[in-house]
N, C-alpha and C positions, 0 to 999 in steps of 0.2 A: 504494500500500500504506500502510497507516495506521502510527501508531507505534505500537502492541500489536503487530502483527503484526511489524516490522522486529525488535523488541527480543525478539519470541517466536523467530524464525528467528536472532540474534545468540545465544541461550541454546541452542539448537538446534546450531549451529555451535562455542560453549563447552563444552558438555556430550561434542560429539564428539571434539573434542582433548584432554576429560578422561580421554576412554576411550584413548586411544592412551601414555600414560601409564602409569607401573609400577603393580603391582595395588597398594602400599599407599595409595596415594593415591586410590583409587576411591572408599571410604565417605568420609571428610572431605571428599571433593571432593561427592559427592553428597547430603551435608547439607547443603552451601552452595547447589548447584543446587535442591533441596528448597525450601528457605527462598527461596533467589529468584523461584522458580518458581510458586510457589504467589499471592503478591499477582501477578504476572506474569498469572497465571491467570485470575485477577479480573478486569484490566484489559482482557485481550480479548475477554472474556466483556463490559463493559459497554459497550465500544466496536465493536464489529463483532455481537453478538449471540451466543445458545446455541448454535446449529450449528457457529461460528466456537470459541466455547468448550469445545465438547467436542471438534473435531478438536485443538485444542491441548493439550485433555486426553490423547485417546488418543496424541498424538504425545509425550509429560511421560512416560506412563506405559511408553511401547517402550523410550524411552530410560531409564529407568529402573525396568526392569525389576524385579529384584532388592528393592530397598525397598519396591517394592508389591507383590511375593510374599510378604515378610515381614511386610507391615503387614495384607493377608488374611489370614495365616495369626495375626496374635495377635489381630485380630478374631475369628476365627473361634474359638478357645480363651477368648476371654472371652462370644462368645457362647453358647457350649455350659456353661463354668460358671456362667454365669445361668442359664440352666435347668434344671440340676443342682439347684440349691439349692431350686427351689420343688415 
């Protein structure tokens, strides 16, 4: 296993003992996974290839769920007020 991948399934393993945690700690905790996650993201995408990148994608996105329901959802209201306006 490469080290994208060990450090993807280490954040994987982090994130889930974030969740077993009091709920206030869930958004600050998942900022931080957020922001790690994301160059994390990168890196397995350039070392193991796309298909590799996007299961690591969809598995970012299970686990955090929540942030990218909210992150569609003000996508979605900024993209509907762009097209409002023309």
């Amino acid at each position: 296993m490469t080290l994208s991948l060990t450090l993807a399934c280490l954040w994987a393993v982090t994130a889930s003992a974030i969740g077993m945690l009091p709920g206030r700690i869930h958004w600050p905790a998942a900022y931080g996974l957020i922001a790690v996650g994301i160059p994390l993201l990168g890196y397995v995408t350039w070392e193991n290839g796309p298909v590799w990148g996007i299961v690591a994608l969809a598995a970012g996105v299970s686990v955090l769920r929540w942030p990218a329901l909210y992150f569609g959802r003000w996508l979605s209201r900024l993209w509907h007020a762009r097209r409002g306006r023309r």
